[in-house]
N, CA, C and O atoms as a CHARMM CRD file, in Angstrom:
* protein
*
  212
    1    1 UNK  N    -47.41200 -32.70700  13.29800 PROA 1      0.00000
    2    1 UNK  CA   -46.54200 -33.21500  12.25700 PROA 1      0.00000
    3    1 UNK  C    -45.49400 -32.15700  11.91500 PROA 1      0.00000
    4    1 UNK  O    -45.85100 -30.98000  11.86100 PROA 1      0.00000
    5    2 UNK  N    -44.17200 -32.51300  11.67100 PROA 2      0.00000
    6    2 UNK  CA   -43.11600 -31.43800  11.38900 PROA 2      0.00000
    7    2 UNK  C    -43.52800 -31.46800  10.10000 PROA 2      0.00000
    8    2 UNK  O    -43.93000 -32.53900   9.64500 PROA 2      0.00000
    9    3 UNK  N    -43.50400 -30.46400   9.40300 PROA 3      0.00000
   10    3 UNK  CA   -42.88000 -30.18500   7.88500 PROA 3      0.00000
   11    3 UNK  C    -41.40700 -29.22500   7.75800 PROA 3      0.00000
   12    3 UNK  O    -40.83600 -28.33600   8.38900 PROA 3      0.00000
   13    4 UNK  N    -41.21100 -30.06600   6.46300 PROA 4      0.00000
   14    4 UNK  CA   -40.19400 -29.79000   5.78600 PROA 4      0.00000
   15    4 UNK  C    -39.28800 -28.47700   6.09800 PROA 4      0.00000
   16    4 UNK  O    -38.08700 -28.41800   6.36100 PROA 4      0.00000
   17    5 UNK  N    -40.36600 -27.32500   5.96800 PROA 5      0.00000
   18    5 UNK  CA   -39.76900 -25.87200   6.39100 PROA 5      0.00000
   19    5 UNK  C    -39.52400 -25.48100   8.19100 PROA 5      0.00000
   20    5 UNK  O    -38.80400 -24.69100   8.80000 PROA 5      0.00000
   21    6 UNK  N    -40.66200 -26.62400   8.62500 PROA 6      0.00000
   22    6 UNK  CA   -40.19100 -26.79000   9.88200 PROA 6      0.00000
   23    6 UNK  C    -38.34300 -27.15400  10.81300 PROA 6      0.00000
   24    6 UNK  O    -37.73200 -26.63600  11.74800 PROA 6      0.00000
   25    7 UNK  N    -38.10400 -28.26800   9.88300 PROA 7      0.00000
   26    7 UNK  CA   -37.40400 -28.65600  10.13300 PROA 7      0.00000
   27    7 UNK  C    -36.15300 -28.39400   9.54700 PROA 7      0.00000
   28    7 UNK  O    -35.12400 -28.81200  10.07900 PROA 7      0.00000
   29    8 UNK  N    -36.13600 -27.58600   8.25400 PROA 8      0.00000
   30    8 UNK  CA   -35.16900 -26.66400   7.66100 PROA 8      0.00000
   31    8 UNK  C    -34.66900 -24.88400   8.58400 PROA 8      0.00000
   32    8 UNK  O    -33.66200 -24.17900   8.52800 PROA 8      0.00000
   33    9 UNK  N    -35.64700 -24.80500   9.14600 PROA 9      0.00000
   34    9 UNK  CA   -35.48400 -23.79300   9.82600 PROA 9      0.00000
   35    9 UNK  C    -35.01900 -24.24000  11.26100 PROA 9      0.00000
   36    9 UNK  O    -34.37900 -23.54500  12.05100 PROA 9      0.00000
   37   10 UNK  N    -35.35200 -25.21600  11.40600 PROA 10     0.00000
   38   10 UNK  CA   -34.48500 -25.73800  13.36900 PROA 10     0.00000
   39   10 UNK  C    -33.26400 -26.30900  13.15200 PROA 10     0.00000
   40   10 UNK  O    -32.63600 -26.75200  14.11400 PROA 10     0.00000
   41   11 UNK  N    -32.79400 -26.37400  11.95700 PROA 11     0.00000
   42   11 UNK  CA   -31.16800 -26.86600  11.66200 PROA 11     0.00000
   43   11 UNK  C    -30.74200 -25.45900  11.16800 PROA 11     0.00000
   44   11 UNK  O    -29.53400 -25.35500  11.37900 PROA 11     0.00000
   45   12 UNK  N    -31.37500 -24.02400  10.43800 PROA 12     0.00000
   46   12 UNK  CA   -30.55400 -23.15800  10.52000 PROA 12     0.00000
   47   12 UNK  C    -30.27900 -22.59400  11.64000 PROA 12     0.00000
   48   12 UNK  O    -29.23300 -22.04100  11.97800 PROA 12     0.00000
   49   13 UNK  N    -31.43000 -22.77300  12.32600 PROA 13     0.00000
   50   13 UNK  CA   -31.51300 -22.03800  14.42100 PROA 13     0.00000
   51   13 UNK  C    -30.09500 -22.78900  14.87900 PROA 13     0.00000
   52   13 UNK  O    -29.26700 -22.07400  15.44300 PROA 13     0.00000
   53   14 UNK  N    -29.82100 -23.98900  14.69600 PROA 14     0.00000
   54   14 UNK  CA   -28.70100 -24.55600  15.63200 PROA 14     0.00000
   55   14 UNK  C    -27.49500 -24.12900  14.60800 PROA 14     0.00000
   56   14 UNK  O    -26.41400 -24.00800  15.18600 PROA 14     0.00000
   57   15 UNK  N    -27.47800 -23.95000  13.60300 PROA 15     0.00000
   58   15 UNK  CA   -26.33800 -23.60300  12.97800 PROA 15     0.00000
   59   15 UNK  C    -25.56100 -22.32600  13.25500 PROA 15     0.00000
   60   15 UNK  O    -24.34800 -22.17200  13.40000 PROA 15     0.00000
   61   16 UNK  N    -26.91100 -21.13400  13.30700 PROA 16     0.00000
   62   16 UNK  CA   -26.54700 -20.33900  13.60700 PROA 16     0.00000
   63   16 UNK  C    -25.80100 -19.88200  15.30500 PROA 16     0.00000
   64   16 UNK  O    -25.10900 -18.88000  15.49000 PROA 16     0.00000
   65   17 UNK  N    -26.13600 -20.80600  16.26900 PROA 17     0.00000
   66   17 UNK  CA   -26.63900 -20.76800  17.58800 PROA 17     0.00000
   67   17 UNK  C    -24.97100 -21.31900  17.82800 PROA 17     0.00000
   68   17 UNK  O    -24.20200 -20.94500  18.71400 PROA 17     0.00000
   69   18 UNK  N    -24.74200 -22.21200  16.85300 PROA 18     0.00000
   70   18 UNK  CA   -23.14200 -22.74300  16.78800 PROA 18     0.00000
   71   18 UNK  C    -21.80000 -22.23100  16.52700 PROA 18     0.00000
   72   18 UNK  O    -20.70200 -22.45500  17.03700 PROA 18     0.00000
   73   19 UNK  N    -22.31100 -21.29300  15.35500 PROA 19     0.00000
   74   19 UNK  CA   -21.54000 -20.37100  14.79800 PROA 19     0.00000
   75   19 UNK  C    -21.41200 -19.18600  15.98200 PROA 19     0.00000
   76   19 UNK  O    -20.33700 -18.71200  16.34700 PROA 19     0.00000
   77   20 UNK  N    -22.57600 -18.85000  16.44700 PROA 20     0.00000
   78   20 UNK  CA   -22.11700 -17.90800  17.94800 PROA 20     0.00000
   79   20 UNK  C    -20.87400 -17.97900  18.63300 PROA 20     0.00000
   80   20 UNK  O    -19.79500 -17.38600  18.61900 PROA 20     0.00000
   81   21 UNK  N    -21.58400 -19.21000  19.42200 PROA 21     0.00000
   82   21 UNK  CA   -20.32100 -19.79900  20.01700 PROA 21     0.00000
   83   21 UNK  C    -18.88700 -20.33000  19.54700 PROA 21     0.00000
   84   21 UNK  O    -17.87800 -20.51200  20.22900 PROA 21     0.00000
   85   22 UNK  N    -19.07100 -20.49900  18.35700 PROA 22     0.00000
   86   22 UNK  CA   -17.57900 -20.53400  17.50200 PROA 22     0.00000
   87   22 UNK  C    -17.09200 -18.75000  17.80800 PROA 22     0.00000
   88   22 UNK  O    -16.23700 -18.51800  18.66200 PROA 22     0.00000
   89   23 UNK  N    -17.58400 -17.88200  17.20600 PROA 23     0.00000
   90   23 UNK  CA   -17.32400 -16.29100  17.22600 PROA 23     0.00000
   91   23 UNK  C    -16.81300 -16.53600  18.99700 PROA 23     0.00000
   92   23 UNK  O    -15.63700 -16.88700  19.09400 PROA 23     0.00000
   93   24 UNK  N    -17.62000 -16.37400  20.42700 PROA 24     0.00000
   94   24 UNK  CA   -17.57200 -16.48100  21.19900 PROA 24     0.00000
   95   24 UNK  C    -15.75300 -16.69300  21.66300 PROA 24     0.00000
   96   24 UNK  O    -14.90900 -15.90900  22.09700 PROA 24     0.00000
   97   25 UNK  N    -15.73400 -18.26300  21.27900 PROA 25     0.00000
   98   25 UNK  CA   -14.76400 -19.17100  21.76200 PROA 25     0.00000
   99   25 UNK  C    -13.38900 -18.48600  21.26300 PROA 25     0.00000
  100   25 UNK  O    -12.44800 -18.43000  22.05500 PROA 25     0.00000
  101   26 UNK  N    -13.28600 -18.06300  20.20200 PROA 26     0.00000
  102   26 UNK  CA   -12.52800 -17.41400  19.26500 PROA 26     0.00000
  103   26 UNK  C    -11.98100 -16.64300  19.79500 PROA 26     0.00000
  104   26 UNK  O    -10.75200 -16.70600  19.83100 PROA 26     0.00000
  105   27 UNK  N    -12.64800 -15.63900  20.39900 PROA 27     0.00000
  106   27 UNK  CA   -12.40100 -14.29100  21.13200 PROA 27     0.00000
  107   27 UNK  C    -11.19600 -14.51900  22.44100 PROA 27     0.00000
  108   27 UNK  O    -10.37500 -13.70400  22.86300 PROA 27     0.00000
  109   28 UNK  N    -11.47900 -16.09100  22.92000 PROA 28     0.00000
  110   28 UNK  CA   -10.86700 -16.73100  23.88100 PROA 28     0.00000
  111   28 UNK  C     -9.93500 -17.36800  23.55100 PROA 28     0.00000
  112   28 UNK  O     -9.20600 -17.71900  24.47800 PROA 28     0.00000
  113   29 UNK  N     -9.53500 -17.80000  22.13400 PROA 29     0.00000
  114   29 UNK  CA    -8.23400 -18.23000  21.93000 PROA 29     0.00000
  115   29 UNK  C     -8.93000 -19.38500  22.24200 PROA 29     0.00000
  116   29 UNK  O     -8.04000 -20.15700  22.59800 PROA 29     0.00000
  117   30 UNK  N    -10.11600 -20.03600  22.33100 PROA 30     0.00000
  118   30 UNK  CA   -10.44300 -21.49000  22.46000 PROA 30     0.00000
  119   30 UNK  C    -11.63700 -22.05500  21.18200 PROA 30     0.00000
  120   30 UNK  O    -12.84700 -21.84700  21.08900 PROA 30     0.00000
  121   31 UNK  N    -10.53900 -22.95700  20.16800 PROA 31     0.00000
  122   31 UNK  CA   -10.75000 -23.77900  18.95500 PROA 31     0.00000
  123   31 UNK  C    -10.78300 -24.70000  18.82500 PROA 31     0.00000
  124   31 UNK  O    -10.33200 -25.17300  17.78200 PROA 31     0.00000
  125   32 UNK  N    -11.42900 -25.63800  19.96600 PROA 32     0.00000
  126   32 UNK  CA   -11.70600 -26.66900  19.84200 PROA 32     0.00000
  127   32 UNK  C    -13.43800 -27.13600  19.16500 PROA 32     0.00000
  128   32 UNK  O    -13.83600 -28.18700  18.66200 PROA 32     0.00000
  129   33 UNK  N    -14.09700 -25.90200  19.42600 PROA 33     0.00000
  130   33 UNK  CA   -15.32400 -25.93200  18.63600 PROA 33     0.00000
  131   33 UNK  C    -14.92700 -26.29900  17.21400 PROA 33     0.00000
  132   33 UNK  O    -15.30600 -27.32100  16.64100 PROA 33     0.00000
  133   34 UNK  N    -14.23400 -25.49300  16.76600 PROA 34     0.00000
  134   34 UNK  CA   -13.66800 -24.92400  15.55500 PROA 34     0.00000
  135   34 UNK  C    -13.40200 -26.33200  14.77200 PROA 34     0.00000
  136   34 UNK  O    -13.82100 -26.45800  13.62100 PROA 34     0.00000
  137   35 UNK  N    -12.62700 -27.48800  15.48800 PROA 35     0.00000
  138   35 UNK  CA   -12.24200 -28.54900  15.11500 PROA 35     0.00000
  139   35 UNK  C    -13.42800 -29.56700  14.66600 PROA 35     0.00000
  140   35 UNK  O    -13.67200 -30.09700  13.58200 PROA 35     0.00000
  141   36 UNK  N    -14.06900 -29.62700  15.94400 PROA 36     0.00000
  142   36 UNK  CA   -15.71700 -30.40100  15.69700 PROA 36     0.00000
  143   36 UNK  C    -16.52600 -29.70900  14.27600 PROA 36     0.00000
  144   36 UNK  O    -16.91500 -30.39500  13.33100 PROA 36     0.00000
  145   37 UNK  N    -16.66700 -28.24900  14.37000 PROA 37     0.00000
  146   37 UNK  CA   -17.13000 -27.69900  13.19600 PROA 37     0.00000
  147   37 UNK  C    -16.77100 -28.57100  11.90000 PROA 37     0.00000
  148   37 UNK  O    -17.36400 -29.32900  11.13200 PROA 37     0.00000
  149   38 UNK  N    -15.94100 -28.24000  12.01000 PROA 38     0.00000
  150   38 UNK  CA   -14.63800 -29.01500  10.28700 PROA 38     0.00000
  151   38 UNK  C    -15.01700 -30.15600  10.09300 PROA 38     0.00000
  152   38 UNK  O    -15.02700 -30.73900   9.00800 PROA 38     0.00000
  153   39 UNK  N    -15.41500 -30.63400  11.30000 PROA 39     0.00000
  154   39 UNK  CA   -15.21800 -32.49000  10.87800 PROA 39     0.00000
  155   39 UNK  C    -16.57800 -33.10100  10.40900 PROA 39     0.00000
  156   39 UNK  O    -16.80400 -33.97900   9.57700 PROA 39     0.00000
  157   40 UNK  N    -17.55900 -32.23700  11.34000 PROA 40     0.00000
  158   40 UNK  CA   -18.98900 -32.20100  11.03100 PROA 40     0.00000
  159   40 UNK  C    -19.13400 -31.76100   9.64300 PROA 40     0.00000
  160   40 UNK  O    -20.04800 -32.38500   9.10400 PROA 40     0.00000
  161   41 UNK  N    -18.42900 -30.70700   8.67300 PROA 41     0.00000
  162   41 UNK  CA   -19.28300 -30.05700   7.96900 PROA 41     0.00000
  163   41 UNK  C    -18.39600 -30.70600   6.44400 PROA 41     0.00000
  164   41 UNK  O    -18.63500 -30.60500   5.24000 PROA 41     0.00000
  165   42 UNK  N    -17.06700 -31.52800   7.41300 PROA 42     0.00000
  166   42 UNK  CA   -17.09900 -32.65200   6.31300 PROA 42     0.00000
  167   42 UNK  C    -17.29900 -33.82400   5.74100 PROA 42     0.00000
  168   42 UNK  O    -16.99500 -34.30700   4.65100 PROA 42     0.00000
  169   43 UNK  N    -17.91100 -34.22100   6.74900 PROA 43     0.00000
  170   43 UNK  CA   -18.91500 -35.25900   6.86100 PROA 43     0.00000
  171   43 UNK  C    -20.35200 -34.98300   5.96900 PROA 43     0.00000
  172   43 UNK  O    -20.59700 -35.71500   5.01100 PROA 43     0.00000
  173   44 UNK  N    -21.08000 -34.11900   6.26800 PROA 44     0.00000
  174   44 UNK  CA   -21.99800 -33.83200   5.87400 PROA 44     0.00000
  175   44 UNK  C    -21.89200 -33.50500   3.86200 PROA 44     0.00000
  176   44 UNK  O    -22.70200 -33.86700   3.00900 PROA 44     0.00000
  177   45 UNK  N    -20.85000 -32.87600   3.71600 PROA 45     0.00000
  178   45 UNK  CA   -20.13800 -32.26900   2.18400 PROA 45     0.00000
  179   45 UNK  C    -20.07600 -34.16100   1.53500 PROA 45     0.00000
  180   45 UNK  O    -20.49700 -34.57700   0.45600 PROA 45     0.00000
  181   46 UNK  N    -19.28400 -35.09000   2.85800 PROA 46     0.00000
  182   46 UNK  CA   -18.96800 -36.21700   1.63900 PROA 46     0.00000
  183   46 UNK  C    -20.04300 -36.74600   1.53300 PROA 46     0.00000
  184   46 UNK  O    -20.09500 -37.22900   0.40200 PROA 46     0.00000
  185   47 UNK  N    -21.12900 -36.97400   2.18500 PROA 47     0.00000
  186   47 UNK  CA   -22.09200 -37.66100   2.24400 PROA 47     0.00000
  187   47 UNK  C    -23.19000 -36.86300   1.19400 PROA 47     0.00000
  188   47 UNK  O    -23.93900 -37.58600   0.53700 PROA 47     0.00000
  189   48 UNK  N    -23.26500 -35.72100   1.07200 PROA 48     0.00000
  190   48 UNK  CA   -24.11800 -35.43600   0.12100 PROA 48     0.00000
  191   48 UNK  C    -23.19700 -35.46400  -1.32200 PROA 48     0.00000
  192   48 UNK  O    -23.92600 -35.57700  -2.30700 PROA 48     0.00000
  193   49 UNK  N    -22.03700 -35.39900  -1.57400 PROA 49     0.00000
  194   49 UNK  CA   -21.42400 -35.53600  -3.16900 PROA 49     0.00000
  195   49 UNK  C    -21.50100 -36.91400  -3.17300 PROA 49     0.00000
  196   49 UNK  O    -21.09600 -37.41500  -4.22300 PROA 49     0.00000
  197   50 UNK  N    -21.96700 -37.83400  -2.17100 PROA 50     0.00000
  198   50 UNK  CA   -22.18200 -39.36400  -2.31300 PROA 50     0.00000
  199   50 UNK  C    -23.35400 -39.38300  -2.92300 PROA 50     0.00000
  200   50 UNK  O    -23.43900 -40.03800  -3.96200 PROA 50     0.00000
  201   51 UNK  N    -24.68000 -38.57300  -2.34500 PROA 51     0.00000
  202   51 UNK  CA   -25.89200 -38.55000  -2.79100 PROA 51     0.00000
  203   51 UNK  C    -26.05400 -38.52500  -4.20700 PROA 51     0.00000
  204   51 UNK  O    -26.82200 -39.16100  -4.92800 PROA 51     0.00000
  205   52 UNK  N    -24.85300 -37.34500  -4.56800 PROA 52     0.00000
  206   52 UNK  CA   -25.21800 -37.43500  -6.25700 PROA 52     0.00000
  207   52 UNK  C    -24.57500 -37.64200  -7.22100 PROA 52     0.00000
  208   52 UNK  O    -24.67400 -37.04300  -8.29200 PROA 52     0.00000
  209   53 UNK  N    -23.59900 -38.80300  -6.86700 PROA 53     0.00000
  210   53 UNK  CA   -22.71000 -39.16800  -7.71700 PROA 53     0.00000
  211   53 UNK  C    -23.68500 -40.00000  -8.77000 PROA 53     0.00000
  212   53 UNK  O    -23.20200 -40.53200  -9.76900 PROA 53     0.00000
């Protein structure tokens, strides 16, 4: 069975694992990660100020 801290900790592993490769890509003058990042992490922002309106 996953728990909670289980599964809080395998979304910071990929976050962090993402953010690498953002640093990475960067170095290369390549920001297209960068774009997906943004769109993902505003998605996620509207959907939780939805949660607690």
């Amino acid at each position: 069975m996953l728990t909670r801290g289980h599964l809080i900790g395998q979304i910071v592993d990929d976050l962090v694992r993402i953010a690498a490769q953002a640093q990475q890509r960067a170095q290369l003058h390549l920001f297209d990660l960068h774009v997906h990042v943004e769109d993902f992490a505003k998605e996620v922002l509207n959907r939780v100020a939805l949660h607690f309106k």
